[in-house]
ZADO-1210 file (C-alpha; in nm, 4 decimals, padded with zeros to 6 digits):
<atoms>
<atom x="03.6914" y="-05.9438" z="07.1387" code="UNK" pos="1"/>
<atom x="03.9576" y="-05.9641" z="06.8545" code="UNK" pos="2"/>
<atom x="03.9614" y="-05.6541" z="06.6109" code="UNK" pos="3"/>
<atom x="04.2056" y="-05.6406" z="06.2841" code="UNK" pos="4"/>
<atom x="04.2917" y="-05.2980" z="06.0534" code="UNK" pos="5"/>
<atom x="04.3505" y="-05.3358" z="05.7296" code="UNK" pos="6"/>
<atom x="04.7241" y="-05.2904" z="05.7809" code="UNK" pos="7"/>
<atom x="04.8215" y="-05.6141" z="06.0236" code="UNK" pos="8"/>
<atom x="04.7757" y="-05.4043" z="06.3545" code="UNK" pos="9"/>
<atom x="04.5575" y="-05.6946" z="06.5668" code="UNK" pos="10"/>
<atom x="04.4152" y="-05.6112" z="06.9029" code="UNK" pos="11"/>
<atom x="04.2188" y="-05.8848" z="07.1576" code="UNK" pos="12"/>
<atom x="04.0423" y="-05.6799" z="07.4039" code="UNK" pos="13"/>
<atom x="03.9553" y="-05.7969" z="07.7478" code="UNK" pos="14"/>
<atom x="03.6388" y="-05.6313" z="07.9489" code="UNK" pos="15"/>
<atom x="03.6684" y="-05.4157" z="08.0576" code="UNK" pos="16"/>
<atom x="03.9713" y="-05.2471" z="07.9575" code="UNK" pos="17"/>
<atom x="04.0113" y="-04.9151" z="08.1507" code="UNK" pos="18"/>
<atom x="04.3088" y="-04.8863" z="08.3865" code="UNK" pos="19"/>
<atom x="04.3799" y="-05.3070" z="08.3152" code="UNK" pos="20"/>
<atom x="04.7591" y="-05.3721" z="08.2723" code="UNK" pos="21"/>
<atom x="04.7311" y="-05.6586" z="08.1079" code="UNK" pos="22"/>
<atom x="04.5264" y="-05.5111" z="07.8622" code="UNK" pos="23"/>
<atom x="04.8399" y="-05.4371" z="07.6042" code="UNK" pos="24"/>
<atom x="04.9662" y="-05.7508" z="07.6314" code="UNK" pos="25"/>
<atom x="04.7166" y="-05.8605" z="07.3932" code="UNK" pos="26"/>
<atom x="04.8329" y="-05.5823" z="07.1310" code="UNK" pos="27"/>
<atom x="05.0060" y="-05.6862" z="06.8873" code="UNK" pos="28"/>
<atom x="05.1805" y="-05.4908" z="06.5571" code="UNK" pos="29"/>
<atom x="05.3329" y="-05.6860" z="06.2612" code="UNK" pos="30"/>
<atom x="05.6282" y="-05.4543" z="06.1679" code="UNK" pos="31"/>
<atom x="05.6967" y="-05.7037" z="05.8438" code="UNK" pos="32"/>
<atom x="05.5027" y="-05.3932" z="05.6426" code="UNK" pos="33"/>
<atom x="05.5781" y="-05.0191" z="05.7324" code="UNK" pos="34"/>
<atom x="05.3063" y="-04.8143" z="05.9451" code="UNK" pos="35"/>
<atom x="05.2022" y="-04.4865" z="05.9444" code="UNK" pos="36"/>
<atom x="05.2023" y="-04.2490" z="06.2029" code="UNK" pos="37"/>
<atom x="04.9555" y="-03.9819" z="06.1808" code="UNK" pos="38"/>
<atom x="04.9656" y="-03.6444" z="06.4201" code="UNK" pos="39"/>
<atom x="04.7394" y="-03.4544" z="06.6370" code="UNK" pos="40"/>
<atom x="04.9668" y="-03.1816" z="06.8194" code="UNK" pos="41"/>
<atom x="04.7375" y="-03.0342" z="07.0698" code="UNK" pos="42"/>
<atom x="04.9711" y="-02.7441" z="07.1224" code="UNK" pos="43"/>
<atom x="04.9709" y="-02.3844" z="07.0577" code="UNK" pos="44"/>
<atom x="05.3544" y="-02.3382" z="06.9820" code="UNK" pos="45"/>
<atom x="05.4160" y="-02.6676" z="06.7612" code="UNK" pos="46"/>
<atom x="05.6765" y="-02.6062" z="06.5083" code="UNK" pos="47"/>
<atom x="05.5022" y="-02.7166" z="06.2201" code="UNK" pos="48"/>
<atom x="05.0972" y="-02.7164" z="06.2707" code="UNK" pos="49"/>
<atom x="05.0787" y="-02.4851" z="06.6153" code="UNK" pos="50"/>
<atom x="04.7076" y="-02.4542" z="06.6943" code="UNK" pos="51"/>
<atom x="04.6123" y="-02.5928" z="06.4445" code="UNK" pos="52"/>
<atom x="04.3820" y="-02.9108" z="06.5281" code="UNK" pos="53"/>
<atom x="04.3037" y="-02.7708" z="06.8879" code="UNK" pos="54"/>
<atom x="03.9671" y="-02.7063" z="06.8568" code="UNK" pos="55"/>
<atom x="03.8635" y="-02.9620" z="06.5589" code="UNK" pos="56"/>
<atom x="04.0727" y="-03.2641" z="06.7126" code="UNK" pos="57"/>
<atom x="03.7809" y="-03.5088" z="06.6832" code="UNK" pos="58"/>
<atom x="03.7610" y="-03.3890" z="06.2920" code="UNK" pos="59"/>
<atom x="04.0765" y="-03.4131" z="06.2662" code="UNK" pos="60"/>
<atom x="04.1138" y="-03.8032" z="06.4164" code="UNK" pos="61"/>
<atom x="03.8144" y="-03.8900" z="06.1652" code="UNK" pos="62"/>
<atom x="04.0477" y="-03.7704" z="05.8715" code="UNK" pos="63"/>
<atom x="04.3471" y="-03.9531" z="05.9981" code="UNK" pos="64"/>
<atom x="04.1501" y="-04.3034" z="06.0756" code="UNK" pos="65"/>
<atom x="03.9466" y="-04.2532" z="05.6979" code="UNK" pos="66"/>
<atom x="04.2459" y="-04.1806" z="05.5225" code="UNK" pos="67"/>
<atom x="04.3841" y="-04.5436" z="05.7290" code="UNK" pos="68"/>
<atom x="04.6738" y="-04.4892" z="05.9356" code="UNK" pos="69"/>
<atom x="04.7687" y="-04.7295" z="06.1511" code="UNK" pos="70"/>
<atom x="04.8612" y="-04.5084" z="06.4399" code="UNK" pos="71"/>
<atom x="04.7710" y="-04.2031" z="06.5663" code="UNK" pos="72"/>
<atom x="05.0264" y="-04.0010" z="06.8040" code="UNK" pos="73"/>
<atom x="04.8729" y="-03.6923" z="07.0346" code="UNK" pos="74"/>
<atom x="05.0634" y="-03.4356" z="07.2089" code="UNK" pos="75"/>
<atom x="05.0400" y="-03.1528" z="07.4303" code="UNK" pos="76"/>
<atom x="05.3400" y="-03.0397" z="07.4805" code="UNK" pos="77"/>
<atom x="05.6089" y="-02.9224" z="07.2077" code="UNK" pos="78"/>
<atom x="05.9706" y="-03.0018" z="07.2322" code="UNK" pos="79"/>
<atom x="06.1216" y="-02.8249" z="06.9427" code="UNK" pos="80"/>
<atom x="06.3250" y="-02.4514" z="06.9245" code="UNK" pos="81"/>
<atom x="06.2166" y="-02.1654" z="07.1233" code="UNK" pos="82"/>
<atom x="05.9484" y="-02.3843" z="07.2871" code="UNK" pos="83"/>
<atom x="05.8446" y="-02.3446" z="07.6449" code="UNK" pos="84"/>
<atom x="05.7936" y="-02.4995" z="07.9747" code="UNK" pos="85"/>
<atom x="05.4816" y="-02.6962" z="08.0218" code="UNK" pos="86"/>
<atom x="05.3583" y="-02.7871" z="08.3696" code="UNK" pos="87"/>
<atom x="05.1848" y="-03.1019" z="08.4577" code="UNK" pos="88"/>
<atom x="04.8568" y="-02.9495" z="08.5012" code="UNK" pos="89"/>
<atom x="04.8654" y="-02.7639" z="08.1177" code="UNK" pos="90"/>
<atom x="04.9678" y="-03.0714" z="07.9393" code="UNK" pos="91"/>
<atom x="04.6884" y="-03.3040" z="08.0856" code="UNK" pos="92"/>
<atom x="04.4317" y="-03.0118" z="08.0499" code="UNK" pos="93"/>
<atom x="04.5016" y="-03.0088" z="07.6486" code="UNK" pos="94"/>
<atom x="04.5225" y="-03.3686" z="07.5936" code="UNK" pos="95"/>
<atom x="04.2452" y="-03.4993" z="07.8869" code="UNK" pos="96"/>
<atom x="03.9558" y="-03.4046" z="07.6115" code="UNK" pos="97"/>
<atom x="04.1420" y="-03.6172" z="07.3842" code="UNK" pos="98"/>
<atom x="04.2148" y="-03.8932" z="07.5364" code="UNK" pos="99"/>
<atom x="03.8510" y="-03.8815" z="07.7400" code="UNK" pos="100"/>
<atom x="03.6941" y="-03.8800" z="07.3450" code="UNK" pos="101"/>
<atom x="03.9051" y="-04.1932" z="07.2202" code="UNK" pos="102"/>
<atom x="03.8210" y="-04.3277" z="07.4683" code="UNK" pos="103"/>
<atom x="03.4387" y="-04.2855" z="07.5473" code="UNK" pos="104"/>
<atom x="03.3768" y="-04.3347" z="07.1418" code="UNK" pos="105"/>
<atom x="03.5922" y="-04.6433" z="07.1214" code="UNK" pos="106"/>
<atom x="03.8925" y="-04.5675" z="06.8783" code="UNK" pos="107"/>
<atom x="04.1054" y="-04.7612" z="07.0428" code="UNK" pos="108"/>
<atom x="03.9120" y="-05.0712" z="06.8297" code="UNK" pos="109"/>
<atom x="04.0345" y="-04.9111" z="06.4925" code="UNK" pos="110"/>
<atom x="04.3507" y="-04.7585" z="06.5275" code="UNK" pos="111"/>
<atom x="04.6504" y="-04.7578" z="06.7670" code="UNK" pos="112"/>
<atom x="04.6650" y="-04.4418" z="06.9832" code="UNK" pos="113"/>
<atom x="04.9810" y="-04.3384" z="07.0791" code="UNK" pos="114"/>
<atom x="05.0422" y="-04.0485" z="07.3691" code="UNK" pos="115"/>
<atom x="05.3390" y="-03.8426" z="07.2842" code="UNK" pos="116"/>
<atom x="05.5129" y="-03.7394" z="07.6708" code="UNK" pos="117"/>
<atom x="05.7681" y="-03.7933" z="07.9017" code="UNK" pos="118"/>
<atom x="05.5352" y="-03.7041" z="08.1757" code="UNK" pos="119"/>
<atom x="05.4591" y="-04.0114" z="08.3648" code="UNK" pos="120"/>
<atom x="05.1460" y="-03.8787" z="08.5110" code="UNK" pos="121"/>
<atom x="04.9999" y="-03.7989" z="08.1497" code="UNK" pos="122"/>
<atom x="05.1463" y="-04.1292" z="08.0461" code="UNK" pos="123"/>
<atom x="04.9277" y="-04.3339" z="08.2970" code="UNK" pos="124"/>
<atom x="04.5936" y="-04.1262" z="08.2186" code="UNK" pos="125"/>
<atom x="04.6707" y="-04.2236" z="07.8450" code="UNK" pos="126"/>
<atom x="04.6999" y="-04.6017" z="07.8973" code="UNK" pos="127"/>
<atom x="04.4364" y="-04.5994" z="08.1163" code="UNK" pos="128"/>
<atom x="04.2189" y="-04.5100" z="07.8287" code="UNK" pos="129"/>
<atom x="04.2906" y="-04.7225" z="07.5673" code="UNK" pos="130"/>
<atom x="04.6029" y="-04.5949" z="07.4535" code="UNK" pos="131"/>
<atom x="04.8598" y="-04.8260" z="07.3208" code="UNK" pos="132"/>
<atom x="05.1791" y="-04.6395" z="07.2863" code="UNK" pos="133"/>
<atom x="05.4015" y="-04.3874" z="07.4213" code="UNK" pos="134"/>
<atom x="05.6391" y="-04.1898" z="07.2763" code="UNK" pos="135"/>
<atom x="05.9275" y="-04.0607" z="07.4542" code="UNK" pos="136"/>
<atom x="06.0901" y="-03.7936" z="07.3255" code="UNK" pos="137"/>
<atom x="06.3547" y="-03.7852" z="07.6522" code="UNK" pos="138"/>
<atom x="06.4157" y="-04.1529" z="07.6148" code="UNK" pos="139"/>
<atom x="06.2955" y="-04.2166" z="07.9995" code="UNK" pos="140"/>
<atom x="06.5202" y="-03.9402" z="08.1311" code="UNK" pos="141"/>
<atom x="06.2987" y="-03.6649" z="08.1475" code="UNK" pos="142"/>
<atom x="06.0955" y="-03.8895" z="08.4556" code="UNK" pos="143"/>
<atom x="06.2235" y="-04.1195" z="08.7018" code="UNK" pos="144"/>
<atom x="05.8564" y="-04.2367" z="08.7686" code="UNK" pos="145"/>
<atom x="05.8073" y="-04.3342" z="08.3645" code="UNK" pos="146"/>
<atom x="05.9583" y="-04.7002" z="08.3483" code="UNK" pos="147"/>
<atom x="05.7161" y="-04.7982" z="08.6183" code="UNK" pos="148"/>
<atom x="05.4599" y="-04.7208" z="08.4235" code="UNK" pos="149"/>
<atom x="05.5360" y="-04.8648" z="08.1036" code="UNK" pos="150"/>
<atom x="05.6200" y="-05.2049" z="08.3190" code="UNK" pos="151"/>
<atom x="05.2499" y="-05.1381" z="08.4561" code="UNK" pos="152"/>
<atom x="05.0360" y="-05.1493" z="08.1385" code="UNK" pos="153"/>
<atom x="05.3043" y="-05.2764" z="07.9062" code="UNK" pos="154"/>
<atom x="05.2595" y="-05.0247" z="07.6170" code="UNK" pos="155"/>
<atom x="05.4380" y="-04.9910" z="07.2989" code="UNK" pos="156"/>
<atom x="05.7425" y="-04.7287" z="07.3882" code="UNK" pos="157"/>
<atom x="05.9111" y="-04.5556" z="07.1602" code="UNK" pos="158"/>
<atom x="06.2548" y="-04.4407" z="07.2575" code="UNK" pos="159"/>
<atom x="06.4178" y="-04.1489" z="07.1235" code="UNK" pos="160"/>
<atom x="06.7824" y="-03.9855" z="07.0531" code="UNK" pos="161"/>
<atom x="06.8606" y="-03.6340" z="07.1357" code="UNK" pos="162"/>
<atom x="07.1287" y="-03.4763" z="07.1967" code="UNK" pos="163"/>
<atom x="06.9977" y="-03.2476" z="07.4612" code="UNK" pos="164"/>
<atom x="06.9645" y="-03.3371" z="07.8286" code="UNK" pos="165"/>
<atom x="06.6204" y="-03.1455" z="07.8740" code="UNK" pos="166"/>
<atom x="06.3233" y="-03.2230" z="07.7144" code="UNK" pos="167"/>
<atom x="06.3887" y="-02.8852" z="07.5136" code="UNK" pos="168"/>
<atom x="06.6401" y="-02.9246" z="07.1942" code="UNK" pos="169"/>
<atom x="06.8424" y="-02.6319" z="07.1072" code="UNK" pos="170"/>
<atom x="06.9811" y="-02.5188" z="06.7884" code="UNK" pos="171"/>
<atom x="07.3214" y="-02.6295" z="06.9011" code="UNK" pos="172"/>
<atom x="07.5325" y="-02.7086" z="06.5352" code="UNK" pos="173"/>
<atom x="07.7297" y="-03.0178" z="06.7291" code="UNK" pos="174"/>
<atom x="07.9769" y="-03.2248" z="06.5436" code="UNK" pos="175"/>
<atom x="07.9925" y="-03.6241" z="06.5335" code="UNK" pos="176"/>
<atom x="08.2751" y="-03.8295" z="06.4215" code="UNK" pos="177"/>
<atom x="08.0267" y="-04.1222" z="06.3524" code="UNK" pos="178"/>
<atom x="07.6719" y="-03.9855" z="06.4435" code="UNK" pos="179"/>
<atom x="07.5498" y="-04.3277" z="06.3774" code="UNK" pos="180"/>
<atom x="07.7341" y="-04.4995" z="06.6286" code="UNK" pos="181"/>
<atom x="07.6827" y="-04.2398" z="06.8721" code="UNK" pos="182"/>
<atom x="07.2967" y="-04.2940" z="06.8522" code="UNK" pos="183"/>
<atom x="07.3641" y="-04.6512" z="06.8665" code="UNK" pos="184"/>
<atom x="07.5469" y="-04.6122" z="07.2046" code="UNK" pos="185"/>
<atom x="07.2394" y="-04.3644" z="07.3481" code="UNK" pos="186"/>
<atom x="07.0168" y="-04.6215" z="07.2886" code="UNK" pos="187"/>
<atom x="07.1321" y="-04.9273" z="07.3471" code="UNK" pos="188"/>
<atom x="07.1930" y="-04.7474" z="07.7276" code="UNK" pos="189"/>
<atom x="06.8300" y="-04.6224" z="07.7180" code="UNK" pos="190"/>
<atom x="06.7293" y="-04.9679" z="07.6053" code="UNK" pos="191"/>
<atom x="06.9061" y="-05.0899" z="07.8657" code="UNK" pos="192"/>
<atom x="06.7263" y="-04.9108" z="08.1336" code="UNK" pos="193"/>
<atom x="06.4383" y="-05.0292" z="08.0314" code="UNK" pos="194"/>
<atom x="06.4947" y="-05.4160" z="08.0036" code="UNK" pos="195"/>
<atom x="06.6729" y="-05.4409" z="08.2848" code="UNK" pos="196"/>
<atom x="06.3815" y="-05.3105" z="08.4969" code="UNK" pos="197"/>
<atom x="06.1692" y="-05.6185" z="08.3231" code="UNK" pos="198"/>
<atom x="06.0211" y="-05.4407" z="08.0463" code="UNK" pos="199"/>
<atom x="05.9633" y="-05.6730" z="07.7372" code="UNK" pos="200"/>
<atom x="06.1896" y="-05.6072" z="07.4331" code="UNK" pos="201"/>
<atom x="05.9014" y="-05.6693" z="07.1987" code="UNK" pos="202"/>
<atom x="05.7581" y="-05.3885" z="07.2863" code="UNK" pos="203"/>
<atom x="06.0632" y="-05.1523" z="07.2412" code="UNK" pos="204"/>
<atom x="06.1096" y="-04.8759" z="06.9036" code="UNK" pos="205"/>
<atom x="06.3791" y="-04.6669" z="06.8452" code="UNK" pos="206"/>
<atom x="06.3742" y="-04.3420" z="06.6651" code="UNK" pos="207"/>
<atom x="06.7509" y="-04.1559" z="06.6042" code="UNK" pos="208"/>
<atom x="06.5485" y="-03.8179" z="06.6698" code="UNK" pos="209"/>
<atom x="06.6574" y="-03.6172" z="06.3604" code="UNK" pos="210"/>
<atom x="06.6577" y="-03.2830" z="06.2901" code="UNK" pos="211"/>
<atom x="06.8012" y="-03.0557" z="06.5606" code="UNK" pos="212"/>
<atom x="06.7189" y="-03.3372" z="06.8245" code="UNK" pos="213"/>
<atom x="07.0816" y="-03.4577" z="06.6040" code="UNK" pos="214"/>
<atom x="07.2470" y="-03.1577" z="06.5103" code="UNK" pos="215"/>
<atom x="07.1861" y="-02.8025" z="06.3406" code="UNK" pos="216"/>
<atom x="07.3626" y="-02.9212" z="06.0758" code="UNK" pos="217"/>
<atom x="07.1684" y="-03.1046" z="05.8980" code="UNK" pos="218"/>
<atom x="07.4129" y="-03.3189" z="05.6788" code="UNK" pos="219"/>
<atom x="07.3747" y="-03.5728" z="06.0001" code="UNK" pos="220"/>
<atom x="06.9788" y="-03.6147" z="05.9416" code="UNK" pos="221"/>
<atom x="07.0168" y="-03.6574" z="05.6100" code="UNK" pos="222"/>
<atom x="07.3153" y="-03.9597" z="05.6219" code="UNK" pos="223"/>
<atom x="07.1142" y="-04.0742" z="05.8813" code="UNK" pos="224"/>
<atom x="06.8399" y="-04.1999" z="05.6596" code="UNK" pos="225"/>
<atom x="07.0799" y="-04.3556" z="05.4394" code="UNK" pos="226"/>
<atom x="07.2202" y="-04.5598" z="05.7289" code="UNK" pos="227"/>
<atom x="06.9666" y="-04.6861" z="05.9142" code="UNK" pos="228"/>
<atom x="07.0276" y="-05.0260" z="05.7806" code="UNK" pos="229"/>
<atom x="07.3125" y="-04.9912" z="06.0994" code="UNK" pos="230"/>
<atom x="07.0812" y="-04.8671" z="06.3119" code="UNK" pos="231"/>
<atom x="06.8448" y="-05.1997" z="06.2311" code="UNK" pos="232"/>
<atom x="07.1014" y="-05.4348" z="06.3183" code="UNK" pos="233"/>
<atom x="07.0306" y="-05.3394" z="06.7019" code="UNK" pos="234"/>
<atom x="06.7152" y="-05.5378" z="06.6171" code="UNK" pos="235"/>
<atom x="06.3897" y="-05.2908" z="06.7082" code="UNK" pos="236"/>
<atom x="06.1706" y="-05.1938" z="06.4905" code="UNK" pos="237"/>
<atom x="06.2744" y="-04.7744" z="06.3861" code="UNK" pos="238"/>
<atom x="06.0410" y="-04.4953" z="06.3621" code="UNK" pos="239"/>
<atom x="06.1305" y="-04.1579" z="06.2045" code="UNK" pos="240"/>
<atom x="06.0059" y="-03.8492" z="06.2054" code="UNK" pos="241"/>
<atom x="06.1343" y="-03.6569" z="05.9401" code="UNK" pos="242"/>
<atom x="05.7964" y="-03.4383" z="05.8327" code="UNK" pos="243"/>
<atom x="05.8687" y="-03.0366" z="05.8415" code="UNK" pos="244"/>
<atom x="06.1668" y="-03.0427" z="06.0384" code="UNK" pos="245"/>
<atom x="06.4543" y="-02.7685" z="05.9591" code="UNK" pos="246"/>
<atom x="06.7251" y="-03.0304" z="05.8154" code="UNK" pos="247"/>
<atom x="06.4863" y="-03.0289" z="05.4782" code="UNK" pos="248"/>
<atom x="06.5039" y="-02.6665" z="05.4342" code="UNK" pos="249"/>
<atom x="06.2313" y="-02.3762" z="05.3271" code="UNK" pos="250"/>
<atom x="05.9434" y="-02.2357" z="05.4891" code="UNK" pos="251"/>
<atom x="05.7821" y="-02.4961" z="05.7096" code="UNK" pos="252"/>
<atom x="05.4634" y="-02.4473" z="05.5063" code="UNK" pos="253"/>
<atom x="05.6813" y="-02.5847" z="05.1658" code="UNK" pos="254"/>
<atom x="05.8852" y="-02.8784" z="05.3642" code="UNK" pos="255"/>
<atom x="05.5824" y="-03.1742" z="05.3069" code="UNK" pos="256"/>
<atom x="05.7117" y="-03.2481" z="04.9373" code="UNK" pos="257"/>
<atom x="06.0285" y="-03.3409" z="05.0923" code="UNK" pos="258"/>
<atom x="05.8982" y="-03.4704" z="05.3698" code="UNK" pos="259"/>
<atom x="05.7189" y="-03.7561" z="05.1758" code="UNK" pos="260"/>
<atom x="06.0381" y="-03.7744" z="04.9797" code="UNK" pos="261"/>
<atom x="06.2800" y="-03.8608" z="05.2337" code="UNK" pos="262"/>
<atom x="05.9841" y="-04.0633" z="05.4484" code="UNK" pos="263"/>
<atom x="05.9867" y="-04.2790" z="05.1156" code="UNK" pos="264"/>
<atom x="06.3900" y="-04.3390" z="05.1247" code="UNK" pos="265"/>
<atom x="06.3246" y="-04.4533" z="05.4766" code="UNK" pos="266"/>
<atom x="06.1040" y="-04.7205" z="05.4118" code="UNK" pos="267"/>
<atom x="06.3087" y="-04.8210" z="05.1461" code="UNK" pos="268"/>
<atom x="06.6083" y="-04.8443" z="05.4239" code="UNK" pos="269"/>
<atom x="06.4323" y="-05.0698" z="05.6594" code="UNK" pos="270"/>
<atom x="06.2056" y="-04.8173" z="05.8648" code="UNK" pos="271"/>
<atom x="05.9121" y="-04.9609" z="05.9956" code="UNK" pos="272"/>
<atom x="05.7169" y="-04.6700" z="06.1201" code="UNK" pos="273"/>
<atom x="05.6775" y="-04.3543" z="05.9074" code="UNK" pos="274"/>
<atom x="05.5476" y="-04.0210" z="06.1526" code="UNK" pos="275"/>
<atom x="05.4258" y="-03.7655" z="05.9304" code="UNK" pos="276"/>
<atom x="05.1824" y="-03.4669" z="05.8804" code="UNK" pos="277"/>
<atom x="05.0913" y="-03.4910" z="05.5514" code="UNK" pos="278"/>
<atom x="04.9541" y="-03.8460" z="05.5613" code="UNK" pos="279"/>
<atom x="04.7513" y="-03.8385" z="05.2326" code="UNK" pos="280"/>
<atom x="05.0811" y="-03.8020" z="05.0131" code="UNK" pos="281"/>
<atom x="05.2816" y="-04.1043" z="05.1898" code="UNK" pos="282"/>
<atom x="04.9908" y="-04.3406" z="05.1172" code="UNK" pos="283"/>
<atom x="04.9429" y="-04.2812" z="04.7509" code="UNK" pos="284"/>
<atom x="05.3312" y="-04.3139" z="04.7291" code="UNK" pos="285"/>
<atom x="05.3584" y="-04.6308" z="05.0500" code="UNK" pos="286"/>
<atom x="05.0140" y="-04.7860" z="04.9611" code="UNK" pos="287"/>
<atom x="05.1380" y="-05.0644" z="04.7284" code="UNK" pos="288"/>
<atom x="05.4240" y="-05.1559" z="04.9385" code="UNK" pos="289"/>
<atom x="05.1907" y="-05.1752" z="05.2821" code="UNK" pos="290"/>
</atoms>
């Protein structure tokens, strides 16, 4: 079965698909046009939308698939400031309804699912189920068990900077004297990692983290965006995830202006995936150019 979104995403599906490895090696995404990258934190403690969509998630992914995003990433498990700890068992109770629903209703056909963890263990249910993508905020280092996974099912993986060694970032205010080339050096290492255990390149996506994943000072985010045409020369498609993070400034609740703003000047710059919370402003700004 072959299935096409309105924004060059194309799936084949064998059948059945559940807990089939070869399965996403008939995904395929055309990064010629930028994507967008809706989210569903299932989390109580998110930075920016804590608690919010915990108990209306299957409202909530009707909104984001209507509205026609091309991706939709769902976490249990926050990684910002002042977050805590989150055992195995915690994260896959607060995503397992998710992914179970996605799954048993199909959405896999209309929209790329993406499973936002580090957690091998949560990674696997995920791709069992449909799921496409996952998103790494550790960059493979926060579990040893996580590459042979993603060489299992062949997913999309996104691969994150941070400066931090844990999972957790802090509010450290570090100093670079090229932050660029610094997150060109984490990543081509990560990257590294990854290929040389087998994993397909095509399937790899960088993201330079920023925010505090970069630095407290938030000068770095900021000349970030305006390089990434440096960071595309390493030849993956980016993702950024600028929405509601500190680096913009105000109340969290008065960031999504900006957000949208800067999300824009990214896509200008070459990025081909946009994640964002308020997904209704990007489009009527991004729709023309996808």
């Amino acid at each position: 079965m072959c299935g096409e979104n309105r924004f060059n995403l194309y799936f084949v599906f064998p059948t059945p698909i559940a807990g089939q490895a070869d399965f996403f090696l008939y995904m395929i995404m055309d990064f010629q046009k930028p994507k967008i990258m809706g989210i569903l934190n299932i989390t109580p403690d998110s930075f920016s939308d804590g608690g919010e969509h915990i108990s209306d998630f299957a409202f909530h992914i009707s909104d984001l698939i209507d509205l026609g995003v091309d991706i939709i990433d769902v976490g249990g498990e926050s990684t910002g400031p002042g977050s805590s700890d989150v055992s195995l068992e915690e994260e896959m109770n607060r995503v397992k309804s998710v992914i179970d629903y996605v799954y048993e209703n199909k959405l896999m056909e209309k929209v790329l699912f993406s499973i936002d963890t580090y957690k091998s263990q949560v990674a696997e249910y995920a791709l069992q189920h449909g799921f496409g993508m996952v998103n790494d905020v550790t960059a493979l280092r926060g579990d040893a068990n996580m590459v042979e996974v993603l060489n299992k099912y062949k997913p999309y993986v996104i691969l994150m900077y941070s400066k931090d060694q844990t999972p957790r970032t802090t509010t450290e205010s570090i100093e670079y004297d090229d932050v660029v080339a610094s997150i060109k050096t984490f990543l081509l290492e990560r990257i590294a990692t990854l290929v040389e255990a087998g994993f397909s390149e095509d399937k790899i996506i960088v993201d330079p983290g920023m925010g505090m994943f970069v630095s407290a000072n938030p000068k770095y985010s900021f000349e970030i965006i305006e390089r990434l045409s440096e960071l595309k020369q390493l030849g993956y498609p980016i993702l950024v995830g600028i929405s509601r993070k500190s680096f913009l400034g105000g109340k969290v609740e008065d960031r999504d202006s900006d957000s949208v703003k800067w999300s824009l000047k990214a896509v200008e710059n070459g990025v081909s995936i946009i994640r964002i919370h308020d997904v209704k402003s990007i489009f009527a700004l991004v729709g023309d150019t996808k």
